[in-house]
C-alpha positions as CSV (number, residue, x, y, z in Angstrom):
1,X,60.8,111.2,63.0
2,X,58.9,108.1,61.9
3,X,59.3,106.7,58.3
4,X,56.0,106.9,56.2
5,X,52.4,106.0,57.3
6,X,50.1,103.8,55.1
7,X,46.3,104.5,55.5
8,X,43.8,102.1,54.0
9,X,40.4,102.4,53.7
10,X,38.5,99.2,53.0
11,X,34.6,99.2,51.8
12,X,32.4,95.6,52.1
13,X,29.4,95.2,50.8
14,X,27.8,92.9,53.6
15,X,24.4,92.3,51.5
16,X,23.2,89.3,49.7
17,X,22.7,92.0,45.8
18,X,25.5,93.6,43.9
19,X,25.7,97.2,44.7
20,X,26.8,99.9,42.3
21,X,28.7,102.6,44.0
22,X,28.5,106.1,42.0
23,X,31.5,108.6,42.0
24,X,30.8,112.1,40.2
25,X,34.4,112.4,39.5
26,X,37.2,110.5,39.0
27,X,38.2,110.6,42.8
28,X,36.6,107.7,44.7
29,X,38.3,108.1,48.0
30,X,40.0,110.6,50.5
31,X,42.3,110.3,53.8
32,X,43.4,112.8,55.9
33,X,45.4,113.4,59.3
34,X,45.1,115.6,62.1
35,X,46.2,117.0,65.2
36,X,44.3,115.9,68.6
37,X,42.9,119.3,68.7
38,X,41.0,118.7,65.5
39,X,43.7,120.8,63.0
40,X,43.8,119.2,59.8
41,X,47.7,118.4,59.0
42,X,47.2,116.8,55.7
43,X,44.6,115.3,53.0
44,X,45.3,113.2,50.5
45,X,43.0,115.2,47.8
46,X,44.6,118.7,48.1
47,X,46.2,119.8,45.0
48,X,44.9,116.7,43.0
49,X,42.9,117.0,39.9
50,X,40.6,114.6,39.2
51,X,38.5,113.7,36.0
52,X,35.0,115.8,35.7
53,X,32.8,112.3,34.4
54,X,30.9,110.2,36.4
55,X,32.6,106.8,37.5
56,X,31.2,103.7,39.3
57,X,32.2,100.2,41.1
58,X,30.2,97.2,41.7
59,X,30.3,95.1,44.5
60,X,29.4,91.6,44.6
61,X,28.0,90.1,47.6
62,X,30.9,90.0,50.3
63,X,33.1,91.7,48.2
64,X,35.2,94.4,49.6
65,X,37.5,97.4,48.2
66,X,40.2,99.1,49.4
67,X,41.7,102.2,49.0
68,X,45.2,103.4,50.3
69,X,47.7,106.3,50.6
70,X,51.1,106.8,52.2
71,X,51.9,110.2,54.3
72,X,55.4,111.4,55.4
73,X,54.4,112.9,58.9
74,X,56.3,116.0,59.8
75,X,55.0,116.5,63.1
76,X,55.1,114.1,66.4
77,X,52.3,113.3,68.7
78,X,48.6,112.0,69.3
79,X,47.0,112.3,66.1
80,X,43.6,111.0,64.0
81,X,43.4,109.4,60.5
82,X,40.7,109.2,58.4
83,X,39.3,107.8,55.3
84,X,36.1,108.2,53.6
85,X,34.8,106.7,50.5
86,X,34.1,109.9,48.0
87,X,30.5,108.4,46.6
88,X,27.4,110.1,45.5
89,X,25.7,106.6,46.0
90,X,27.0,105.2,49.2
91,X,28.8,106.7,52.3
92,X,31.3,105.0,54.0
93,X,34.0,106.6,56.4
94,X,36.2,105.7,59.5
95,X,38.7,107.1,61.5
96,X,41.5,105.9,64.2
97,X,43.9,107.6,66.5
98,X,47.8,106.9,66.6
99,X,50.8,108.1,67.4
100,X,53.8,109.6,66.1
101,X,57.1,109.8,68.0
C-alpha cells in the first residue's frame, strides 16, 4: 500500500483589485477522495469542528493561497481527489484522477 497522499488546493486571484474571500465558519477549505464509481472514501472535514464566526482572507492582485491535507489510502485503484475552497463569497474547486497501487 502506498505511503501517504498530499492534496493541495491552491486559489489565485487573477484580477487587477484585492478580493476579500468570506468564510461563515472557521473551515475555509475541504478535500476529499473517491472511488471511480463516484463512492466517497474520505473527506478531510468529517468529524472536525470548526469555529461558528465569520472569517475572511484577502487577496492581493496575483496573489494565490493554498490549502493542503495528507490522506493514508486504505484502498488500491483508480480514484478522484478533490478540493474546494469552503467560501460564502467566492467558489473555487478542482478535482484530478490518480492511482493507488
Amino acid at each position: 500500500m502506498a505511503g501517504l497522499v498530499t492534496l493541495t488546493l491552491t486559489v489565485f486571484n487573477p484580477s487587477a483589485a484585492l478580493i476579500d474571500v468570506l468564510f461563515a465558519t472557521g473551515q475555509q477549505y475541504d478535500f476529499a477522495v473517491s472511488e471511480a464509481s463516484g463512492a466517497l472514501l474520505w473527506q478531510w472535514s468529517v468529524d472536525m469542528a470548526f469555529a461558528q464566526m465569520l472569517g475572511s482572507v484577502t487577496l492581493a492582485p496575483n496573489e494565490s493561497l493554498s490549502y493542503s491535507a495528507e490522506w493514508s489510502p486504505s484502498v488500491t485503484g483508480e480514484l478522484t481527489a478533490s478540493g474546494a475552497l469552503v467560501s460564502s463569497s467566492h467558489t473555487s474547486s478542482a478535482a484530478t484522477a490518480f492511482s493507488v497501487e
